[in-house]
C-alpha positions, 0 to 999 in steps of 0.5 A: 242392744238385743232385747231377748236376753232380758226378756229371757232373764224376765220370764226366769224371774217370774218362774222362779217366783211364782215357783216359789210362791205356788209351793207354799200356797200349795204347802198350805193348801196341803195343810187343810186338804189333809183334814178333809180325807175320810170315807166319804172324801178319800181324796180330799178335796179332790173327791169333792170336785170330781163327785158329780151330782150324784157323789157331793151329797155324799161327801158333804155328809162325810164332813163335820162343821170344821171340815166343811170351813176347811174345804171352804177355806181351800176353795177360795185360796185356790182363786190365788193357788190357780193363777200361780200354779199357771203362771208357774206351768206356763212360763216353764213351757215358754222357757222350754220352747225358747230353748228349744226354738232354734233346732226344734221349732215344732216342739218349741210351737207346742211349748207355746200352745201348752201355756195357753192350755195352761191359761185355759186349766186355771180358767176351768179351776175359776169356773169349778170353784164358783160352784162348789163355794156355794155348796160349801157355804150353803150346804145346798146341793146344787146338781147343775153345779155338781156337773159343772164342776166336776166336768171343769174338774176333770177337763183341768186336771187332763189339761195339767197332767198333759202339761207337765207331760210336755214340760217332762218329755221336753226339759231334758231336750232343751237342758241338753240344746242349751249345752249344744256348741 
C-alpha cells in the first residue's frame, strides 16, 4: 500500500486544524490589539514591535494601565498565535509544493524551503516577544532589547509577507496541477 495518500490526507488535517485554530486565536488576538491603537501606538501592537529604542517609550507612555496588561496579554499569546500561524503557513506551502512536484519541481523546491523560512519567522516572533514582556511587566525601557526586537520584528514580517506571496503566486498553479489529466 502506497503510504503518500496518507501522509497527503495527514498534513491536510494539520492545515485545516491549525487553520482554524490560528484564526481564533488570531480572532482574539485582534479583540485586544484594537484596545492598544492610539496616537502613540497607530498600529497597535505592531508599533509596539517595530518602535526601536527610539520609539517603545513613546509608546508605553501612550498606554494606560489596562493597556499595558492588554499589550501584555497579546505578547504571551502570541507564544501559541506563532507556532500555529507556522504550522498553518507551512503545511500550505508542502501541500502546494506536493502538487506542484510532479510538472514544477523548482517550484515545488521553493514550497519546501518557504516552510522552513516560515519555521524561521516564528523563531524570530519567540525571540521579538522575549524582549518586549519584559518591558511590559516592568515598564523599563530596555534599548538593547527595543532593537532586537524590532529588528526580529521587521525580519519576521518580511519573512511572512514573502510566504504568502509564495503561497498566492503558487496555489492557483498547483489548483490547476491537480485537475491536469
Amino acid at each position: 500500500m502506497n503510504p503518500e495518500p496518507r501522509r497527503r490526507s495527514r498534513l491536510g488535517a494539520v492545515f485545516a486544524l491549525s487553520l482554524v485554530a490560528t484564526l481564533g486565536v488570531l480572532a482574539v488576538l485582534s479583540r485586544f490589539d484594537s484596545r492598544l491603537r492610539g496616537p502613540s501606538a497607530p498600529l497597535g501592537i505592531v508599533s509596539f514591535e517595530l518602535a526601536g529604542a527610539n520609539g517603545v517609550r513613546r509608546v508605553l507612555d501612550g498606554w494606560n494601565d489596562a493597556q499595558r496588561l492588554d499589550a501584555l496579554f497579546v505578547q504571551r499569546l502570541d507564544y501559541l498565535f506563532l507556532v500555529l500561524y507556522a504550522t498553518t503557513i507551512a503545511s500550505a506551502a508542502l501541500l502546494v509544493a506536493r502538487r506542484l512536484a510532479p510538472r514544477h519541481p523548482r517550484a515545488a523546491a521553493l514550497g519546501r524551503r518557504v516552510a522552513w523560512g516560515i519555521c524561521l519567522a516564528a523563531l524570530l516572533d519567540a525571540v521579538e516577544n522575549a524582549p518586549m514582556i519584559s518591558m511590559l511587566s516592568s515598564g523599563v525601557v530596555n534599548e538593547w532589547g527595543a532593537n532586537v526586537s524590532s529588528a526580529c520584528a521587521s525580519l519576521k514580517f518580511a519573512l511572512v509577507a514573502l510566504c504568502l506571496f509564495y503561497l498566492l503566486a503558487a496555489l492557483p498553479f498547483a489548483l490547476r496541477q491537480s485537475r491536469a489529466p
